[in-house]
N, C-alpha and C positions, 0 to 999 in steps of 0.2 A: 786316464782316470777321469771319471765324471764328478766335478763336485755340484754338490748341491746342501741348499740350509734351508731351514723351517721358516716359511712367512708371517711378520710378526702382523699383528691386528690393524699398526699403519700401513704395510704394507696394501693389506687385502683390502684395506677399505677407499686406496688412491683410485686402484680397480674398480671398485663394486661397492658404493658407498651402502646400499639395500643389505648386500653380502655379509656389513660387518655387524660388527656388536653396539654400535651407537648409534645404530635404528631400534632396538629393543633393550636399550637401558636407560631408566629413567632421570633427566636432567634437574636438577636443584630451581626451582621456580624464584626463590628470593634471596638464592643467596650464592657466590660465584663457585664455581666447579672448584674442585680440589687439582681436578687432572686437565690436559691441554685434549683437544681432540682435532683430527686434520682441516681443515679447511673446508674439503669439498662436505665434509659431513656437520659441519655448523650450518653451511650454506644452505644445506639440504635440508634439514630440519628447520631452520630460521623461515625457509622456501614453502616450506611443505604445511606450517602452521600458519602462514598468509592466507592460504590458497583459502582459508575460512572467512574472509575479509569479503566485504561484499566488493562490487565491480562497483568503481570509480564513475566510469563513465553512466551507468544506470543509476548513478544518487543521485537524484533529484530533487534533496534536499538542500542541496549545497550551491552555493552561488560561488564557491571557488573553481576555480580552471584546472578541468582535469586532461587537454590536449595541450600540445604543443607540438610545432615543425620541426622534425631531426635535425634541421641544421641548429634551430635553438639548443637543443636537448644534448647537442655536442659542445654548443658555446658552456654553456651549463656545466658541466661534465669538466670542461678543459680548465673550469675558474672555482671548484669547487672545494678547492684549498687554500684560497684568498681569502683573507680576515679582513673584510671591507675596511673597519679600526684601522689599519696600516695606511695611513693615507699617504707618506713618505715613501714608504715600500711599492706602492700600489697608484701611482698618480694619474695613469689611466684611467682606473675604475673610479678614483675621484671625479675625473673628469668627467667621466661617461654618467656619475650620480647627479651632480650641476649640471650635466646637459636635460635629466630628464624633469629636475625641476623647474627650469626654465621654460620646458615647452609644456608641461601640464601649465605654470604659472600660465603663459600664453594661452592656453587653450581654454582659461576657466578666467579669461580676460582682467587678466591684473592689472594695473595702472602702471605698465613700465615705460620709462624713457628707452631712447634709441640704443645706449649704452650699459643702461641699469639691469643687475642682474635680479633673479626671484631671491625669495627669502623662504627656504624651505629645507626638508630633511628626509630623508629615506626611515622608514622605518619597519617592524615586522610582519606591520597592518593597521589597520585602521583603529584598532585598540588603540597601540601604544600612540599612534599619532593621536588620535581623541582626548588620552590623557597630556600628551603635550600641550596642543592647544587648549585644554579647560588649565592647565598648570600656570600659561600667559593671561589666560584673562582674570585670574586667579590674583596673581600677581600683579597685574596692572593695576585693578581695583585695589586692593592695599596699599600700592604705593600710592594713589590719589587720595584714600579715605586720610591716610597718614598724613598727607601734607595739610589733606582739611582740619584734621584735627581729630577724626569723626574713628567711631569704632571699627576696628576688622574683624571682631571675633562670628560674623553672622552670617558670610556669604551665601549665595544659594543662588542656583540656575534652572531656567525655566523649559522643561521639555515637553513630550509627550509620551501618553502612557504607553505607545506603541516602539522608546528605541531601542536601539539592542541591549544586553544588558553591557557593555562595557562603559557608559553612560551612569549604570546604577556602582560598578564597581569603583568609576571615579570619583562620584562624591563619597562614597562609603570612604574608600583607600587617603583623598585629601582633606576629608572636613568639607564637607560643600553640601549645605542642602538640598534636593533634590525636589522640585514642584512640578508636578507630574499634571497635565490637562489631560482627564479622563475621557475614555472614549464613548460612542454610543451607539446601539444596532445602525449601521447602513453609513456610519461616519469612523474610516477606521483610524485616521490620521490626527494630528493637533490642529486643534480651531483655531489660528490664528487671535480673533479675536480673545479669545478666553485666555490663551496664552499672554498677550500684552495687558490682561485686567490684572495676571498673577505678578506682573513684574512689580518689582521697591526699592529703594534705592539700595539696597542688598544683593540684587540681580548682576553676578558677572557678565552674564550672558543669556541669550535665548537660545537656544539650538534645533533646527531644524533639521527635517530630514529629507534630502533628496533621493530617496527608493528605500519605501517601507521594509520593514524585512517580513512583514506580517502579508501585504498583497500587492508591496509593489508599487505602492501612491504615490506621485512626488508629491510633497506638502506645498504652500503656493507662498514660497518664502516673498515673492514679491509684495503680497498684501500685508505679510507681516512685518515686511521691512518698512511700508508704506505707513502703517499704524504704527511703528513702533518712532519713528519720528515725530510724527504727530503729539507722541506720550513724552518724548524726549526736548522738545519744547514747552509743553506745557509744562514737565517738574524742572527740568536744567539738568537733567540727570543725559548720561551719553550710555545710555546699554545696547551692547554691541550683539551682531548675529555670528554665528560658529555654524555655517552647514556641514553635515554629516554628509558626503556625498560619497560612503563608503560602495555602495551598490550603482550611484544613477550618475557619478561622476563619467566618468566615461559611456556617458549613452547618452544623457542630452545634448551635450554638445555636436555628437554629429544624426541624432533622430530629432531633435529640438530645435535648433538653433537660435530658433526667434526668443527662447524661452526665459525669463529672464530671473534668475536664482545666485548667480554667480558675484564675480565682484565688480559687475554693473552694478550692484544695489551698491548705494554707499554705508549701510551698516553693516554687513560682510566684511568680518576682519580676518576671517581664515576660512582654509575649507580641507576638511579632508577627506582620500578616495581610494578605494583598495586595488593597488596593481594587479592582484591575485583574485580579482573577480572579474571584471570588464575591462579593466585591463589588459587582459588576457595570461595570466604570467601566472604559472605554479605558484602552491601558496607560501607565503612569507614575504611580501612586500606590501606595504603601504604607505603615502604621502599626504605629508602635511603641508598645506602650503599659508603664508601671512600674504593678507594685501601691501604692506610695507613694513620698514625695518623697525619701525616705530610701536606696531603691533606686539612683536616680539622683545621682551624686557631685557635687557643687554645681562641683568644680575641672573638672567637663568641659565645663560653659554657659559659655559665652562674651557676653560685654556688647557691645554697640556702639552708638552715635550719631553715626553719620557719614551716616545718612539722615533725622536729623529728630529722633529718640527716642531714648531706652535700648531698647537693644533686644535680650531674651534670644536666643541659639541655638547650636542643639545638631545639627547636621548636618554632612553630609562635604563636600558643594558648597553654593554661597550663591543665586547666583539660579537663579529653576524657573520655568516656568511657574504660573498660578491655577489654569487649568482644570479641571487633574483633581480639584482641592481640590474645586471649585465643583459638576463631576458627583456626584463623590461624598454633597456634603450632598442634592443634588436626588435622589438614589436612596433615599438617607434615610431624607427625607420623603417622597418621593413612595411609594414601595414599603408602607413599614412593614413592621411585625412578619406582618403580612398577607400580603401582598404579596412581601416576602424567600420566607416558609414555603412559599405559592402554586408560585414558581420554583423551590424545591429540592428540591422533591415530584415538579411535573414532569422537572426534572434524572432524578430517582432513578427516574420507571415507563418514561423511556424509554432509560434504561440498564439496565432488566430487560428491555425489549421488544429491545434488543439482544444482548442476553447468553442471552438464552431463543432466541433466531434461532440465534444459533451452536453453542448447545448443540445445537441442533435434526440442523446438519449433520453432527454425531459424528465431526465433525475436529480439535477444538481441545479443549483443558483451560482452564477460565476460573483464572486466578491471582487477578484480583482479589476482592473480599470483598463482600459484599454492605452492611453499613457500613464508610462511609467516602464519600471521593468520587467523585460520581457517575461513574465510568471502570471501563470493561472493558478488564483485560489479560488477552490470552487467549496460546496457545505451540501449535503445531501436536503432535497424539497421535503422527503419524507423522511427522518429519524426516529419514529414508530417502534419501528421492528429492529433496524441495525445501523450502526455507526458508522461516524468517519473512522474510527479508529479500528474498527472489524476492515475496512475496507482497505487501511493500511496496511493491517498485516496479513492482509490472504493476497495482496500485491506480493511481497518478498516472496511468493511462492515461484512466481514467474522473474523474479529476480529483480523488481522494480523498488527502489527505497522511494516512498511517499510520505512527507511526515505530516500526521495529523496534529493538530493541537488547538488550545484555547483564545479566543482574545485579550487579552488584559483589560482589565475594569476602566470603565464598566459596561463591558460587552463581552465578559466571560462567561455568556452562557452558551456564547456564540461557537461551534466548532467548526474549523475547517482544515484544507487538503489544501497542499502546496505544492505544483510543476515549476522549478524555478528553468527555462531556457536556456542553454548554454551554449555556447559556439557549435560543440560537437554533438549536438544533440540535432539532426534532420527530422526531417520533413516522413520520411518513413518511420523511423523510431515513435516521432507522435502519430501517427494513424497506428502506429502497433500498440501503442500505448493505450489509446481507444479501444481498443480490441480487445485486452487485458480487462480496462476496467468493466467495458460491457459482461464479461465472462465472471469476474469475480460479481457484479451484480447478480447474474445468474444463478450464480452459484448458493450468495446467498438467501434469495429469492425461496431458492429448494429448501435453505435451513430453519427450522423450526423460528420462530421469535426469539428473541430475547429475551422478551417480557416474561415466555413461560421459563425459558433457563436463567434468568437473574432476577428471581423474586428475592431472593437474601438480598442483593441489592436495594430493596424496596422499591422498587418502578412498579409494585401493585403493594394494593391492601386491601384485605376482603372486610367487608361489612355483613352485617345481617339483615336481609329487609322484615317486610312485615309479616313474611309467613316463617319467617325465623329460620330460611335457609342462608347457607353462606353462598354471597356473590363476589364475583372479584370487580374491585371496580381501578379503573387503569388511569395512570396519575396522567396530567397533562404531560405535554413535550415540554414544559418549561420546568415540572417538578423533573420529570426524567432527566434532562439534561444537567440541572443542578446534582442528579444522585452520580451523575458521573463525574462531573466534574469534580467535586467531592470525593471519588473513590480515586479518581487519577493523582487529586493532588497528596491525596496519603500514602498512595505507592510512591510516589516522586519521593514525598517526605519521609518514609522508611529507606528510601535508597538514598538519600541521601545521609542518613544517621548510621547504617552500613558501610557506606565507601569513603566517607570520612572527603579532606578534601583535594580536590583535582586537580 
């Protein structure tokens, strides 16, 4: 006798996930399924709504690390259920985390004895290290003003209008005023000088930046470290340096060497650097490092033994993943001082082989600086007819993410275009890149102006001359550029009053 039974809908769909019904029935967007569905048909659908996601490796907007070596990507993989937190559990990846702040400590020339370890922390990036370190200098200034006698309620730190904004989220989040040195066509970084004029005995700190995220600058902490002693004698006041060495941390030390930013300066009392950028490490790691123990306020470490041990820490959130810890030791070691140099070298000739292409089309002005981080920001000679922001998005036609954007005041009339270089990015990919943008020039070359399709915009206004006909007459690049700017920042600000927050 033959038996046989009807196959149920899991059945057919272990088969033929396309075959069943959970490729054409519609899944609850915000709120959880009522029903369970098999595996391979989550997969498939979770797979298949990616596939919309731009390519990793073609954002060029992003200074995080979109490669890595299979043998990392298995380290990774093999550690990726370890709650770093578990330091009892886990005394390895402890270990392996104090090895790597030791050898950054080392490499960004701390003042260590033979036997003395660094004084640093892993954290999720250069965010949350930024606000640890403004947290210490925060705190150290209180406890001094306190013993003076003198007021806490006024702090405030001195930056430039160019940092990223995790910089503005930490004075907003702690109470800390923010004193911003504005910027100025052809100058995109903080003037040292104007920076140490804003400093008051309210100054926790200055903070510099070692790789603009705007084009890439190092700012020339030396000079400012230089004046700001100079100012630190003449009031008695001790204001300390905090470099942001989220982007250039890892690329001067082995394309620089001679360059002197680090904790050679003696008002350098910390430094933080993103593992997940030049580092080379997928993202989620970054480190903060103090010049000594003494920088870091003991009443900010927190003790626990409610996993096994006493256990020091000094971070915003409590459990993390290993992994990134783990990649980062394997870059290390695996790279070296070799190996690092090797990468930041090719970073840097094929970010001339791109810079030197576009120079080549006599359409753009390169902004960025030849030291610094490997990135071309380039701004159209002639913005007349069409934008950097037209030129952005007829890129993502050929599948390239370029992001255009403003400079911060007061050179926000200023627009430009950002190649940031990344390990995985060759020497082919930028002459193909050329070749893209020469085409989309092309292209819109052919396309009518602007001027005539966004007159709602106002980039024109017609007058009447003397024979009482209407003329159009075309606003300058400097009006035009303000009507965009203007128009971008009210879509941002509609988008942001829609999406509420992130």
């Amino acid at each position: 006798m033959v038996l046989s039974h009807a196959a149920s809908e899991s059945d057919i769909s272990v088969h033929s996930t396309f075959a069943s019904r959970y490729v054409r029935t519609s899944l609850p967007r915000f709120k959880i399924p009522e029903n369970s569905i098999p595996k391979e048909a989550a997969y498939q659908i979770i797979n298949d709504e990616l596939m919309l996601d731009g390519n990793p490796r073609l954002n060029l907007a992003s200074f995080v690390t979109t490669w890595m070596e299979p043998e990392c990507d298995k380290l990774i993989m093999a550690s990726i259920n370890k709650n770093y937190v578990d330091m009892d559990e886990y005394p390895v990846t402890t270990e392996l985390q104090n090895r790597c702040v030791n050898m950054i400590a080392h490499l960004f020339n701390a003042p260590l004895g033979e036997t003395e370890t660094a004084v640093g922390v892993g954290t999720v990036g250069s965010s949350e290290a930024i606000m640890l370190a403004g947290l210490a200098f925060k705190r150290k200034w209180q406890n001094k003003r306190r013993a003076e006698g003198k007021p806490v309620d006024k702090p405030n730190i001195v930056t430039g209008a160019n940092v990223q904004v995790c910089w503005e989220k930490f004075a907003r989040y702690f109470e800390v005023e923010l004193k911003e040195v504005k910027l100025s066509e052809g100058y995109y970084v903080m003037d040292p000088q104007k920076a140490v004029d804003m400093v008051d005995e309210n100054t926790i700190c200055v903070a510099a930046i070692l790789g603009s995220t705007l084009n890439g600058e190092f700012e020339d902490v030396k000079l400012l470290n230089d004046l700001l002693v100079e100012k630190n004698k003449e009031t008695g006041w001790d204001t300390p340096i905090h470099v942001d060495a989220a982007s250039g941390g890892f690329i001067a030390p082995f394309l620089y060497p001679e360059l002197e930013w680090d904790f050679r300066l003696p008002l350098v009392k910390s430094i933080n650097v993103s593992g997940h950028k030049y580092g080379l490490v997928y993202a989620g790691i970054g480190w903060v490092i103090w010049r000594n123990k003494e920088d870091l306020p003991e009443d900010l470490i927190f003790h626990i033994n409610y996993l096994g041990a006493d256990q020091p820490t000094f971070t915003l959130n409590f459990s993390k993943g290993s992994s990134q810890i783990i990649a980062q030791y394997y870059q290390l070691i695996r790279l070296g001082h070799e190996g690092y140099k090797n990468v930041m070298e090719n970073c840097r000739e094929n970010m001339i082989v791109l810079r030197e292409g576009l120079e080549k089309t006599e359409r753009f002005n390169i902004v960025s600086k030849d030291e610094g981080v490997p990135l071309v920001a380039f701004s159209l000679k002639d913005s007349s007819c069409h934008t950097e922001f037209e030129i952005s998005d007829m890129l993502r036609r050929y599948g390239w993410i370029v992001p255009a954007y403003t400079m911060p005041p007061d050179a926000q009339h200023i627009t430009v275009l950002r190649v940031v270089i990344r390990e995985d990015f060759s020497r082919t990919l930028a002459e193909r890149l050329v070749i893209d943008i020469q085409k989309v020039m092309h292209e819109l070359d052919e396309l009518p102006s602007r001027v005539i399709h966004k007159i709602s915009l106002g980039e024109e206004k017609s007058e009447a001359n003397s024979d009482n006909l209407m003329v159009t007459v075309k606003k300058s690049d400097i009006e035009k550029q303000r009507e965009i700017i203007k128009g971008w920042k009210k879509f941002v600000s509609d988008r942001k009053k829609t999406n509420g927050i992130c």
